[in-house]
ROGU-489745 format. One record per residue: residue in three letters; x, z, y of N, C-alpha, C, O, CB in turn. Coordinates in steps of 0.2 Angstrom, whole numbers, padded with zeros to 4 digits, always signed. Each point is the difference from the previous one (the first is absolute). Glycine has a CB too. Example, Ala and Ser with C-alpha at 12.3 -4.5 7.8 and 13.67 -1.06 7.14 Angstrom:
ala+0066+0039-0028-0004+0000+0006+0004+0000+0006+0005+0003-0001-0014+0003-0005ser+0007-0010+0011+0004+0001+0006-0004+0003+0005+0003+0001+0006+0003-0011-0009
This chain:
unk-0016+0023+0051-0004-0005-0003+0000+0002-0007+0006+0000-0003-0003-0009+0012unk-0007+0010-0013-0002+0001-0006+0003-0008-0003-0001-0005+0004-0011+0015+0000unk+0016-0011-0010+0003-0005-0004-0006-0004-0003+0000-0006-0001+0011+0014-0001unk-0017-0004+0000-0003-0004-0004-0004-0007+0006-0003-0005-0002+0001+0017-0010unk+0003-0009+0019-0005-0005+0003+0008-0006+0004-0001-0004+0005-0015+0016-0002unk+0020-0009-0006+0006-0005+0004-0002-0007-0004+0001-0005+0004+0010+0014-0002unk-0014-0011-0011-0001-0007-0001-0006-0001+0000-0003-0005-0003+0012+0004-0004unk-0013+0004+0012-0005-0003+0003+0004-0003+0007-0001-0006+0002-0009+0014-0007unk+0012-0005+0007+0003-0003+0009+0004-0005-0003+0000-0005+0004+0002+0017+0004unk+0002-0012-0012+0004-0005-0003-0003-0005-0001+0002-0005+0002+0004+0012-0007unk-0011-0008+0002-0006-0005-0004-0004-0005+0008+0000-0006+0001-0005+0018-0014unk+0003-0007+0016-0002-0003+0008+0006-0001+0001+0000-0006-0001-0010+0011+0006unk+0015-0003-0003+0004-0005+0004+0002-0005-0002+0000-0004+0004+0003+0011+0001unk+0000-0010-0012+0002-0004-0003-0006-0004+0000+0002-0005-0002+0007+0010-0002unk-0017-0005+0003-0004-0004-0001-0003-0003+0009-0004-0005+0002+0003+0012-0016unk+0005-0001+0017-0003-0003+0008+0008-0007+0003+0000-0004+0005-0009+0022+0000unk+0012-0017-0009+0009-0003+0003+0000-0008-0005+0002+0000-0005+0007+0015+0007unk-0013-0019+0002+0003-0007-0005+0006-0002-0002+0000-0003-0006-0007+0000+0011unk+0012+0004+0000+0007-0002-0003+0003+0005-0005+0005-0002-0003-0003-0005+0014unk-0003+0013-0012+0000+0007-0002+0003-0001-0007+0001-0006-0001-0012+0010+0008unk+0013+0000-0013+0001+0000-0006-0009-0001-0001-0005-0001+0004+0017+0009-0006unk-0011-0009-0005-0006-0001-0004-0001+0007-0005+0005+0002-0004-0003-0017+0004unk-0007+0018-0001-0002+0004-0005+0000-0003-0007-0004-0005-0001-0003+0009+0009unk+0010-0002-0013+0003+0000-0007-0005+0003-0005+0003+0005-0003+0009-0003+0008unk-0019-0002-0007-0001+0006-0005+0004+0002-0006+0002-0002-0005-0012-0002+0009unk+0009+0012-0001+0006+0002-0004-0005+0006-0005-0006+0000+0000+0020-0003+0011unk-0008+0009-0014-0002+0004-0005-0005+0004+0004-0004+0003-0004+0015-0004-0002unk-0010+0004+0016-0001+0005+0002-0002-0005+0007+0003-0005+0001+0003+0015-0010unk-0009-0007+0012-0005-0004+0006+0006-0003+0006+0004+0004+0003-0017+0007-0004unk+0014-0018+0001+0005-0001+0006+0007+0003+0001+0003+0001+0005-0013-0002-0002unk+0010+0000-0010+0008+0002+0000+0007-0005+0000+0006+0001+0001-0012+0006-0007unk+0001-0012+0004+0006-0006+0001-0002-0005+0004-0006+0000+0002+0010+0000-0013unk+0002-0005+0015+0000-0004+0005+0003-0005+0000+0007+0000+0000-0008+0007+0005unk-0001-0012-0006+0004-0010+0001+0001-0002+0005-0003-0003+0004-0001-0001-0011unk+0012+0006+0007+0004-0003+0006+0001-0006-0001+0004-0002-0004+0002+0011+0007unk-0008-0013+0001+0001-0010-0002+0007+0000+0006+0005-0004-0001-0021-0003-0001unk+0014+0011+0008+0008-0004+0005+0003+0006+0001-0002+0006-0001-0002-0018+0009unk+0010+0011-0005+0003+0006+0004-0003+0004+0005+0000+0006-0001+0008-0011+0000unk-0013+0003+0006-0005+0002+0004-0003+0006-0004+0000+0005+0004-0001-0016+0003unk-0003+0012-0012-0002-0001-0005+0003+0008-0002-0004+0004-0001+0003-0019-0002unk+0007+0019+0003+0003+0003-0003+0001+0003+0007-0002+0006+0001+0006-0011-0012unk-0002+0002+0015+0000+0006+0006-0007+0003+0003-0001+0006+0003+0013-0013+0002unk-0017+0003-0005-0007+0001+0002-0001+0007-0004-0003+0005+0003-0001-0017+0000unk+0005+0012-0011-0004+0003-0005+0004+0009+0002-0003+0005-0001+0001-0018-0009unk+0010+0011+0013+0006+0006+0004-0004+0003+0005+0000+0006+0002+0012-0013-0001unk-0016+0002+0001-0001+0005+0007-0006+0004-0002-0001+0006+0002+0006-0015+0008unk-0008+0006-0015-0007+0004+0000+0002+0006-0004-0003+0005+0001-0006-0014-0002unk+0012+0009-0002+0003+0005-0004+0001+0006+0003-0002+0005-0002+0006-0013-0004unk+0001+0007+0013+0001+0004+0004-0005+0000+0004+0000+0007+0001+0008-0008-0003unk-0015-0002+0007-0005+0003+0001-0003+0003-0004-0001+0006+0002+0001-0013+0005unk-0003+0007-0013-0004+0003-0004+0004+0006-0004-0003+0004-0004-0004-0015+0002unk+0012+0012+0002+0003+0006-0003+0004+0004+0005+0006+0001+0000-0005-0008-0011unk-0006+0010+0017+0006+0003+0006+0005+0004-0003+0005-0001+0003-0014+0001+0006unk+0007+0004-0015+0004+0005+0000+0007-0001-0006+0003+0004-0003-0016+0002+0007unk+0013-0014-0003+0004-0003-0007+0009+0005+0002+0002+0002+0006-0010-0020-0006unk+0009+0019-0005+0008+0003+0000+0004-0002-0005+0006+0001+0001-0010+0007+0004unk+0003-0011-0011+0001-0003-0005-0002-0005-0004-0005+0001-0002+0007+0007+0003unk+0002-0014-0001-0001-0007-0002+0004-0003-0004+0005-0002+0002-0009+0001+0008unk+0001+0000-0015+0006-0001-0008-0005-0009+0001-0005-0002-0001+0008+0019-0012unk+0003-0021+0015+0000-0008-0005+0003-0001-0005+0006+0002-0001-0007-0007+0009unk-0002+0002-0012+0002-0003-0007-0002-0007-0001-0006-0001+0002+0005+0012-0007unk+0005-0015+0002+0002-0006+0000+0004-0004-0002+0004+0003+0002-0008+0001+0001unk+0007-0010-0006+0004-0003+0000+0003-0003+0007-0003-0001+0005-0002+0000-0015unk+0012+0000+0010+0003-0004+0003-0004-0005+0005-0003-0005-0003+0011+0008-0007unk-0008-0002+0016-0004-0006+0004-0004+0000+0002+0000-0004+0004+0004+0000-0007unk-0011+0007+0000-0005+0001+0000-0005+0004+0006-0006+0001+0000+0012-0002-0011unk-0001+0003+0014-0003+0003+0007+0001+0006+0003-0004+0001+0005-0001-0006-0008unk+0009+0011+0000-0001+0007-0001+0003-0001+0009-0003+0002+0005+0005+0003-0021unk+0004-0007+0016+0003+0002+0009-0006-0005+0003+0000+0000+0007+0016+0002-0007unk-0019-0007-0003-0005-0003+0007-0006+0007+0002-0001+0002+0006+0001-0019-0011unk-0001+0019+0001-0004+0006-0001+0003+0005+0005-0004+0004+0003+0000-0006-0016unk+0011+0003+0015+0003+0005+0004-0001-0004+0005-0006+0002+0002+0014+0005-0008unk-0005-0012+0008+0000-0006+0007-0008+0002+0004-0001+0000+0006+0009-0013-0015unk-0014+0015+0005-0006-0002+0000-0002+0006+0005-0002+0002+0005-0001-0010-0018unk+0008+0013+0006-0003+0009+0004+0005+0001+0005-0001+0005+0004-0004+0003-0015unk+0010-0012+0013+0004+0002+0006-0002-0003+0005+0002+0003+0006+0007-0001-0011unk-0013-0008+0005-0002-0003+0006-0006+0003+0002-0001-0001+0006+0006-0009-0008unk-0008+0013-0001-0009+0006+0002+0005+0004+0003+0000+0000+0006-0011+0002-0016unk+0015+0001+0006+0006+0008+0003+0001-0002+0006+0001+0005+0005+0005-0002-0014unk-0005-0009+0011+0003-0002+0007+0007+0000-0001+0002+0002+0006-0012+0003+0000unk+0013-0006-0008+0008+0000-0003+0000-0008+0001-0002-0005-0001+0004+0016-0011unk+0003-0008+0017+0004-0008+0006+0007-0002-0005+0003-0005+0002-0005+0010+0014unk+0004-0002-0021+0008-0002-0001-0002-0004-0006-0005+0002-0002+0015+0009+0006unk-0007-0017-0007-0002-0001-0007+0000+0004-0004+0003+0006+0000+0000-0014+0002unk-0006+0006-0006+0000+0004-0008+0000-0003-0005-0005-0003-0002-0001+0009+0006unk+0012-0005-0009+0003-0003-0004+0002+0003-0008+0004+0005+0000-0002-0012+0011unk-0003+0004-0015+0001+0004-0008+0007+0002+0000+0005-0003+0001-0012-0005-0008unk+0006+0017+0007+0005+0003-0001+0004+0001-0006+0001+0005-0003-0006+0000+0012unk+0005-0011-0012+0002-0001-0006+0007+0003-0003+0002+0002-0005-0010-0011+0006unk+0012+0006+0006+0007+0002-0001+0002+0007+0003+0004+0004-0003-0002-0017+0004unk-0005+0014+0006+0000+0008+0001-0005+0004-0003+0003+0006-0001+0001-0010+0012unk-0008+0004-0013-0005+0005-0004-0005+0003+0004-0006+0001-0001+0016+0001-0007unk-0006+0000+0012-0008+0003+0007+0000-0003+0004+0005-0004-0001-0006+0013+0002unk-0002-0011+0003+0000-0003+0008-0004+0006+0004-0003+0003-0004+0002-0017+0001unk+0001+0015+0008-0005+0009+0005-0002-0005+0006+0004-0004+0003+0006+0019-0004unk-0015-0015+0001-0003-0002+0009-0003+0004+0002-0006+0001-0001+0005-0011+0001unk+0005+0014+0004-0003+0006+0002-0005-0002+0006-0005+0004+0000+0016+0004-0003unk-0011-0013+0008-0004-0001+0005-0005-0004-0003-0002-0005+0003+0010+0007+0007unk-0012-0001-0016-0007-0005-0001-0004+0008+0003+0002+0006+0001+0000-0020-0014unk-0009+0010+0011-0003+0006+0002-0005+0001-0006-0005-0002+0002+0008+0002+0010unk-0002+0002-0018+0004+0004+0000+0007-0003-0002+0002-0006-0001-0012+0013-0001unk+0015-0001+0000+0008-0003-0002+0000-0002-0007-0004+0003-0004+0011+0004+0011unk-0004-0011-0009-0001-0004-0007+0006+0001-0002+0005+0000+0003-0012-0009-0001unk+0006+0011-0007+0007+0001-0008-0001-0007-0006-0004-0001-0004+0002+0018+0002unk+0006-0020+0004+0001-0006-0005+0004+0001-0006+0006-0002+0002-0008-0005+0008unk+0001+0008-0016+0005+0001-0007+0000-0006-0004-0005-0003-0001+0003+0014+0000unk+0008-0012-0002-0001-0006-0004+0004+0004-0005+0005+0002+0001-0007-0014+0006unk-0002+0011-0011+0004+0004-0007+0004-0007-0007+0003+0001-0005-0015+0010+0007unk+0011-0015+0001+0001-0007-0007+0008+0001-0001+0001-0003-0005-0011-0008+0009unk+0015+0014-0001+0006+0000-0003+0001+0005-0001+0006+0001-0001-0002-0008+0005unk-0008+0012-0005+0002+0007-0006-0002-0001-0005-0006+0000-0001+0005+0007+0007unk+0004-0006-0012-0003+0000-0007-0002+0005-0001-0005+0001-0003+0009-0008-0001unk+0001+0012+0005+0001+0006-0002-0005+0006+0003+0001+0004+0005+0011-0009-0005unk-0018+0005-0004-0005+0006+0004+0002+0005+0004-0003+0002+0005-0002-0003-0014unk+0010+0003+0007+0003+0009+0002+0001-0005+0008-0003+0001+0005+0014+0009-0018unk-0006-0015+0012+0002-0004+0009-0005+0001+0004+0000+0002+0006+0005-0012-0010unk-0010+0009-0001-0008-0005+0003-0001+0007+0005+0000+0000+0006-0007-0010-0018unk+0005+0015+0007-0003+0007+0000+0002+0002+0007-0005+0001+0004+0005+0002-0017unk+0006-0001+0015+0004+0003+0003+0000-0005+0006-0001+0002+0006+0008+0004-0016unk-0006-0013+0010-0003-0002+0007-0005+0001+0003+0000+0002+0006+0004-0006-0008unk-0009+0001-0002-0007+0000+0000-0001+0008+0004-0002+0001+0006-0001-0009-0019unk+0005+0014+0009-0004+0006+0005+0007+0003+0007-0002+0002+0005-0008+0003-0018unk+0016-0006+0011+0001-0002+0009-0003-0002+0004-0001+0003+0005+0010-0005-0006unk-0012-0005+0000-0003-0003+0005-0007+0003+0000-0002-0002+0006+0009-0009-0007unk-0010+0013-0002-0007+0002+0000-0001+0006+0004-0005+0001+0003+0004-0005-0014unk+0007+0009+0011+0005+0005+0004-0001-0003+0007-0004+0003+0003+0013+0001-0012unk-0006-0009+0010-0001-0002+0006-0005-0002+0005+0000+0000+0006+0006+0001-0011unk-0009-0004-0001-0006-0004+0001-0006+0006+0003-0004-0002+0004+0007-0009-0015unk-0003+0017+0009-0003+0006+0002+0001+0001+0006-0005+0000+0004+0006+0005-0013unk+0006-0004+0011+0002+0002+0006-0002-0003+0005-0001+0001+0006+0009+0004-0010unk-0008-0013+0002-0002-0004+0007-0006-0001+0000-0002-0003+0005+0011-0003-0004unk-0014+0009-0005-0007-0004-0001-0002-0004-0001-0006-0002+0001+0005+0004+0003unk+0006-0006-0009-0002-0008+0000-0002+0001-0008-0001+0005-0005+0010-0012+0015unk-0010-0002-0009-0005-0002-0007+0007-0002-0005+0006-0001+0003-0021-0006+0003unk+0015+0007-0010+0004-0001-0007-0001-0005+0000-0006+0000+0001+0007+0009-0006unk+0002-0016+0003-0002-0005-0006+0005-0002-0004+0005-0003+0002-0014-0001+0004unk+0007+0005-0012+0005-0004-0006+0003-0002-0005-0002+0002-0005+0002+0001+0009unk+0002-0007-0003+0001-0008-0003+0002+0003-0009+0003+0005-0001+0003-0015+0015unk-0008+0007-0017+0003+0002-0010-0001+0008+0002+0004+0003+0001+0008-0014-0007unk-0018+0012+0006-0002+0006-0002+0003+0002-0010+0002+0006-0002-0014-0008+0014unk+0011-0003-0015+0001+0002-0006+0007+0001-0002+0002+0001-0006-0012-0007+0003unk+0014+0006+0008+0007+0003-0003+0001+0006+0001+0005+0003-0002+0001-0011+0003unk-0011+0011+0001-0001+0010+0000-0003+0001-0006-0003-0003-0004+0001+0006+0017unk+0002+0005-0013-0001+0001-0007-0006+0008+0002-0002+0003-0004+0016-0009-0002unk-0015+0006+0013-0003+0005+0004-0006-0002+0000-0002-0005-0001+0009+0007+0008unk-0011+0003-0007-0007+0001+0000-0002+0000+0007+0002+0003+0005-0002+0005-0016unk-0007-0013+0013+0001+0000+0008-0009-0002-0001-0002-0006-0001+0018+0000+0007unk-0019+0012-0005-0007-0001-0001-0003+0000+0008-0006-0001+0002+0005+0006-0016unk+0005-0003+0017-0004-0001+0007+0000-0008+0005-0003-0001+0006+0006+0016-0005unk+0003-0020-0008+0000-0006+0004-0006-0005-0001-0005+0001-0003+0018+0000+0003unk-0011-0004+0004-0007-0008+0000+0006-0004-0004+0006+0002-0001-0016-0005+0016unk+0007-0003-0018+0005-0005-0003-0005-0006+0001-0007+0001+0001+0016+0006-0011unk-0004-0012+0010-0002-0007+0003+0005-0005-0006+0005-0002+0001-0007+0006+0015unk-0003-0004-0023+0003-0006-0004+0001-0006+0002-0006-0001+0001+0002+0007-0007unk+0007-0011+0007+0001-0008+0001+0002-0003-0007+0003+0003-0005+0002-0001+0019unk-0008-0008-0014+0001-0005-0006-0001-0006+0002-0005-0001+0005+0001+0009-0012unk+0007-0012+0005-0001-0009+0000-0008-0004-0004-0001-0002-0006+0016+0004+0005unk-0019-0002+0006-0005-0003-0002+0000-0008-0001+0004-0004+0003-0009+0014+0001unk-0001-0014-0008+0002-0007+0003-0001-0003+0006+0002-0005+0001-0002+0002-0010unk-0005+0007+0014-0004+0000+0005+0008+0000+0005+0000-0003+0005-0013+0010-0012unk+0017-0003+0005+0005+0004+0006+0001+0008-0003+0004+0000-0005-0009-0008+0016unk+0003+0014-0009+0003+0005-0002-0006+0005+0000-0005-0001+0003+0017-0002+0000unk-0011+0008-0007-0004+0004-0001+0001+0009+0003+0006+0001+0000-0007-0010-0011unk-0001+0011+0013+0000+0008+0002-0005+0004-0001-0006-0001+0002+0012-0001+0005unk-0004+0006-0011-0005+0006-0002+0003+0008+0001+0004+0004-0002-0009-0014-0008unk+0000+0010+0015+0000+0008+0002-0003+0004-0003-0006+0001+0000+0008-0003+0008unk+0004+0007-0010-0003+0007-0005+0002+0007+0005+0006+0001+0003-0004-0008-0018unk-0008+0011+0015-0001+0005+0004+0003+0007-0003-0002+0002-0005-0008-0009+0008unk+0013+0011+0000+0004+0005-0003-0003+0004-0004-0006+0001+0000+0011-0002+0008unk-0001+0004-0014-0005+0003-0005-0004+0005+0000-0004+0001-0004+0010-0004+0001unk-0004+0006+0011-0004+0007+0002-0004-0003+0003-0001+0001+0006+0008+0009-0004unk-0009-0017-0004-0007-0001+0005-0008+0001+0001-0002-0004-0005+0010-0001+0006unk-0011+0008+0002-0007+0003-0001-0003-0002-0001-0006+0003+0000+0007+0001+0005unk-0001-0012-0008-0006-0001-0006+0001+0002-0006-0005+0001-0004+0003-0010+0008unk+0008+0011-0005+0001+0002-0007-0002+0009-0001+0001+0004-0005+0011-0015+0005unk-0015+0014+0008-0001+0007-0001-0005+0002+0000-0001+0005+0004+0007-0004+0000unk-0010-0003-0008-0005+0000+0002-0006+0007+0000+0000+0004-0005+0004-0017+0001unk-0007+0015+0009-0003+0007+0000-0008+0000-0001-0004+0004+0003+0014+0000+0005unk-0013-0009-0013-0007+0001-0001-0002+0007-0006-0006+0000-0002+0007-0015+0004
């Protein structure tokens, strides 16, 4: 699927889904989303995952509370992942090898230390290779790694409820352009 026609598909589906997020006009066509409920945040999970088949890398960013593991909850129930799924905040990875695909869950918020961050972060990414699975992870900003082939999924507190705005990897082919 060609990226530039993913916030058309994005645009129809959210405009065809009543209970759906709301469209945000933002800097760049359909980039942001108003989550008013929790339904709201897992719906926006799953499209994410239908419209991005070839997703392998998923940096959230956010504050405290705001949604980043409902966003995992959202892509493990598409995956088909039966076990719960919960903020590996205290263990740092979680692996569910039987979704389909297998899911790498990272939570980076108790590393300060970049080098920590770094060094986890690509073990697991190591791994995350070997099994096929998609990556997603939480405080992407305690790394200090260059990661231009990820998606990121900002979250913010609106007064509406909350905000997400999805930004498209840096290698991405609107930016290539061959006119």
């Amino acid at each position: 699927m060609i990226k530039s026609s993913l916030w058309t598909i994005l645009d129809r589906n959210l405009s065809e889904q009543a209970e759906g997020p709301n469209v945000i006009s933002g800097q760049s066509t359909y980039d942001r989303y108003l989550l008013k409920k929790p339904d709201d945040t897992f719906w926006f999970s799953e499209i994410l995952f239908t419209q991005l088949p070839c997703l392998k890398l998923l940096l959230l960013e956010g504050p405290l509370g705001v949604g980043k593991t409902s966003i995992v909850k959202g892509l493990g129930r598409h995956m088909h992942i039966q076990e719960p799924i919960t903020s590996p905040t205290f263990a740092l990875s979680q692996h569910y090898e039987k979704g389909k695909p297998p899911l790498v869950h990272l939570d980076l918020y108790r590393l300060e230390d970049p080098a920590s961050a770094n060094e986890l972060f690509l073990q697991e990414e190591e791994e995350a290779h070997r099994l096929g699975a998609l990556m997603v992870v939480e405080w992407p900003e305690r790394l200090n790694l260059s990661l231009p082939d990820a998606w990121q999924v900002k979250l913010s507190y609106q007064h509406e409820g909350r905000s997400a705005q999805l930004i498209p990897p840096e290698k991405d082919e609107r930016n290539n352009s061959t006119s």
